[in-house]
C-alpha positions in Angstrom: 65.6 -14.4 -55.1 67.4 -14.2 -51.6 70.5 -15.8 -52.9 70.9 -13.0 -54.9 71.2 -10.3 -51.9 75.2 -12.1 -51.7 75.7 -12.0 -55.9 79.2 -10.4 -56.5 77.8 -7.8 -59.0 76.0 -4.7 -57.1 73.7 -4.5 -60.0 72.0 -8.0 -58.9 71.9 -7.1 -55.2 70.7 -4.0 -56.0 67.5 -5.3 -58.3 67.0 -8.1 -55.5 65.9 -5.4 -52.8 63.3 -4.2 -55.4 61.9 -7.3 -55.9 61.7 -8.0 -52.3 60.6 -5.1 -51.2 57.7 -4.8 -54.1 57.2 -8.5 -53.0 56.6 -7.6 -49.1 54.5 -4.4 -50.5 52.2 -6.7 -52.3 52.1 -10.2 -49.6 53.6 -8.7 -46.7 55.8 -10.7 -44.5 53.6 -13.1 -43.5 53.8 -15.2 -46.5 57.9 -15.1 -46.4 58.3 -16.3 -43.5 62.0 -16.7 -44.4 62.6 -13.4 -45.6 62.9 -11.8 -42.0 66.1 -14.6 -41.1 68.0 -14.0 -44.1 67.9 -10.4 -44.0 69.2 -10.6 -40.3 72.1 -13.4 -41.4 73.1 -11.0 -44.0 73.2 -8.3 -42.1 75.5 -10.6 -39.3 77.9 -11.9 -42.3 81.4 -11.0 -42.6 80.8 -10.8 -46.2 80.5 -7.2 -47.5 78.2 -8.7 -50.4 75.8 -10.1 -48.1 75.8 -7.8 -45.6 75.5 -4.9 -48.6 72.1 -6.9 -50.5 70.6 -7.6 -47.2 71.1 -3.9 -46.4 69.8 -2.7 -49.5 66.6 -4.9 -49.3 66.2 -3.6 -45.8 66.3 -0.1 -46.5 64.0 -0.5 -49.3 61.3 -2.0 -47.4 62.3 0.5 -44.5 61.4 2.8 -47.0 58.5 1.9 -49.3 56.5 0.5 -46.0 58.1 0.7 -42.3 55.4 0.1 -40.7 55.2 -3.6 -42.2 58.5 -4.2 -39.7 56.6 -2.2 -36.7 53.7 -4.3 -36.3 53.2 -7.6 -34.3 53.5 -10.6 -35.9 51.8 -13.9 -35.2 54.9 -16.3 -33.9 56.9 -13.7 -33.9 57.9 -12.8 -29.6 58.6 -9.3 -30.9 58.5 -6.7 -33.5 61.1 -7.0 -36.8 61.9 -3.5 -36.7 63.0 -4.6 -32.6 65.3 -7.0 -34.2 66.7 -5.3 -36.8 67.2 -1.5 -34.6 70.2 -2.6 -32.6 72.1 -4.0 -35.8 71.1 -1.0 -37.9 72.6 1.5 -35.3 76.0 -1.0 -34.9 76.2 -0.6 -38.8 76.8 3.2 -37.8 80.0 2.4 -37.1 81.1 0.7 -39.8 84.1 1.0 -41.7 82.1 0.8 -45.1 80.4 4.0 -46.3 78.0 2.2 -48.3 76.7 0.1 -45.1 76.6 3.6 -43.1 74.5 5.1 -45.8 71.8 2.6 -45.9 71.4 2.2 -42.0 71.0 5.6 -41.3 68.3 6.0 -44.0 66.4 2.4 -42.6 66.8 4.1 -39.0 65.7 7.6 -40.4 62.2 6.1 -41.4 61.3 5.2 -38.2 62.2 8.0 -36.5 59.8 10.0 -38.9 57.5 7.4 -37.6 58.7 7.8 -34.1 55.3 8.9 -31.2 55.7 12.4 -29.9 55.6 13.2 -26.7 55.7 11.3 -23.4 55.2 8.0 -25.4 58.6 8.3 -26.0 60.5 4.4 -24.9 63.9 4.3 -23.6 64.4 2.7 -26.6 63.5 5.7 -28.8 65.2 8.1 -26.7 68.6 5.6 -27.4 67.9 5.8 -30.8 67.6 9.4 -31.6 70.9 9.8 -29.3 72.6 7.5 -31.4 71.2 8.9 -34.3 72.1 12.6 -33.5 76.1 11.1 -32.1 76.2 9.5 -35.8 75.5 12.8 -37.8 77.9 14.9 -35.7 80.6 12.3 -36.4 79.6 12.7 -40.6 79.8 16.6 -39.8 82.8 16.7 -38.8 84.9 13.7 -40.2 83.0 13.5 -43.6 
């Protein structure tokens, strides 16, 4: 199945996600212990294909269950969703719409998830400026 996230037609890529994401609904990550480094290379390709399937599995999973990525995970030093922030705000600024759309909806969970209040991290507080920076910049340059 993850070869698929680089297939040339957007069709596969696109029916990958939903099969990974249903797959991580049903067994979480734990028992794909792969899934987690894939999705990160393609999200570090220079290959629009990849980057675009491991995006779209990504946001699918972002969607159907964040808080599978926000949790501590055995051999894991930190959280998934601590990995995968800081390349899912530098997709902000990329050149391809498609890329933008996804990581603004992945990073748009999370902030629904985000604690209120003085729990607020400096990390959170980063994230909701960049996120607020990224839809005045779709306000006004469309």
């Amino acid at each position: 199945m993850l070869p698929c996230l680089g297939a040339a037609d957007r069709h596969i890529r696109s029916t990958a996600g939903t099969i990974i994401s249903v797959v991580v609904q049903i067994g979480g990550v734990f028992g794909w212990p792969e899934l987690l480094h894939i999705l990160v290379k393609c999200l570090e390709s220079n290959e629009l294909k990849h980057m675009e399937g491991g995006m779209d599995a990504l946001s699918k999973i972002c969607e159907d269950i964040p808080q599978v990525l926000d949790a501590d995970m055995p051999g894991l030093t930190e959280r998934p969703i601590n990995v995968f922030l800081p390349r899912l705000l530098q997709l902000f600024q990329s050149p391809h719409a498609s890329l933008r759309k996804l990581s603004l909806g992945s990073v748009n969970q999370y902030i629904m998830l985000m604690p209120e209040g003085p729990n607020l991290t400096t990390g959170w507080l980063v994230l909701i400026t960049k996120f607020y920076l990224l839809v005045g910049f779709i306000y006004v340059y469309g």
